[in-house]
C-alpha positions in Angstrom: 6.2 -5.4 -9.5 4.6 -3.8 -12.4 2.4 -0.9 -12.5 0.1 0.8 -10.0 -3.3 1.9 -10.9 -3.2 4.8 -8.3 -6.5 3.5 -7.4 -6.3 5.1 -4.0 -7.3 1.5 -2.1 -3.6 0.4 -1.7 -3.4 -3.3 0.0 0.3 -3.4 -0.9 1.3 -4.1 2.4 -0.9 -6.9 2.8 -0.2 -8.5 -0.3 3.6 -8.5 -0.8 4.1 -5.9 -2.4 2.3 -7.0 -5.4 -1.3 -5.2 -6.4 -4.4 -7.8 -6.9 -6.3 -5.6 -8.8 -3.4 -4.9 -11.1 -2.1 -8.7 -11.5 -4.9 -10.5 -11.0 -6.8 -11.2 -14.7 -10.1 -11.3 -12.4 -9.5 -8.1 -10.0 -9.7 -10.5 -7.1 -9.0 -8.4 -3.8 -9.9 -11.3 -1.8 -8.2 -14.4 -2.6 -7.9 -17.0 -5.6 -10.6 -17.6 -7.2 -9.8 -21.6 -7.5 -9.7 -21.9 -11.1 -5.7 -22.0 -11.2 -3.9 -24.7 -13.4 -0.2 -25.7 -13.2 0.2 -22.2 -11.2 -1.2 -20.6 -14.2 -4.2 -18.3 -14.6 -6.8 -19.7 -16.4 -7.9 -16.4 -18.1 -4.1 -16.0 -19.2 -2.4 -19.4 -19.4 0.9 -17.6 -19.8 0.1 -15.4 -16.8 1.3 -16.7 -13.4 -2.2 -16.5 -10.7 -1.8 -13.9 -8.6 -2.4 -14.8 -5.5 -0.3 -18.0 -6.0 2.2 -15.2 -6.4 1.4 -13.3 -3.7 1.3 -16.6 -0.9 4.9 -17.5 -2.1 6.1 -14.1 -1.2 4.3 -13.7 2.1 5.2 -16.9 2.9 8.9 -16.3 2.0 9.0 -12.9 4.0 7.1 -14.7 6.9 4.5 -12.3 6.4 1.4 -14.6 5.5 -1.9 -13.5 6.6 -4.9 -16.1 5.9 -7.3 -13.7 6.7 -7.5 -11.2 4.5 -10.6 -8.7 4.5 -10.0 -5.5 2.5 -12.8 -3.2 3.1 -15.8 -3.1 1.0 -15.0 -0.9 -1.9 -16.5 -0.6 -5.6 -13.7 -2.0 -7.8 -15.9 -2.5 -10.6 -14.2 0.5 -12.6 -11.0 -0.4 -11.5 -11.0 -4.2 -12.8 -12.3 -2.4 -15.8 -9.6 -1.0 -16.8 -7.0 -4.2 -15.5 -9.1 -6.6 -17.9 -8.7 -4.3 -20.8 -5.1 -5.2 -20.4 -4.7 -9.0 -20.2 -4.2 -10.7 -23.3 
């Protein structure tokens, strides 16, 4: 789903196949951040949340994990360069 970052702190396989730090307007590796409306982002209103995203495809697959606890990593550069991207 979309492109990959080649950040080197892949949580694909945790996620459903679809990156956080890539989709998610906020870089959130950890969850939602609660501030969803109508399913919606509310950084990008046109922008599905995605985490909401993620939880309906874990969920479909059978593969929902409700706790999740990547490792401690700086993602600050990362997110960085994901927010320079949302509109």
């Amino acid at each position: 789903m979309g492109k990959c970052l080649k950040c080197k702190t892949c949580l694909l396989l945790k996620t459903g196949g679809i990156c956080p730090i890539m989709h998610c307007a906020k870089g959130l590796v950890n969850g939602p951040c609660g501030g969803a409306q109508n399913e919606c982002c509310e950084i990008g209103f046109h922008k599905k949340c995605a985490w909401l995203e993620i939880f309906q495809r874990c969920s479909k697959s059978g593969k929902l994990v409700l706790s999740f606890d990547p490792a401690i990593k700086d993602y600050s550069n990362i997110v960085k360069q994901n927010n320079r991207n949302v509109s």
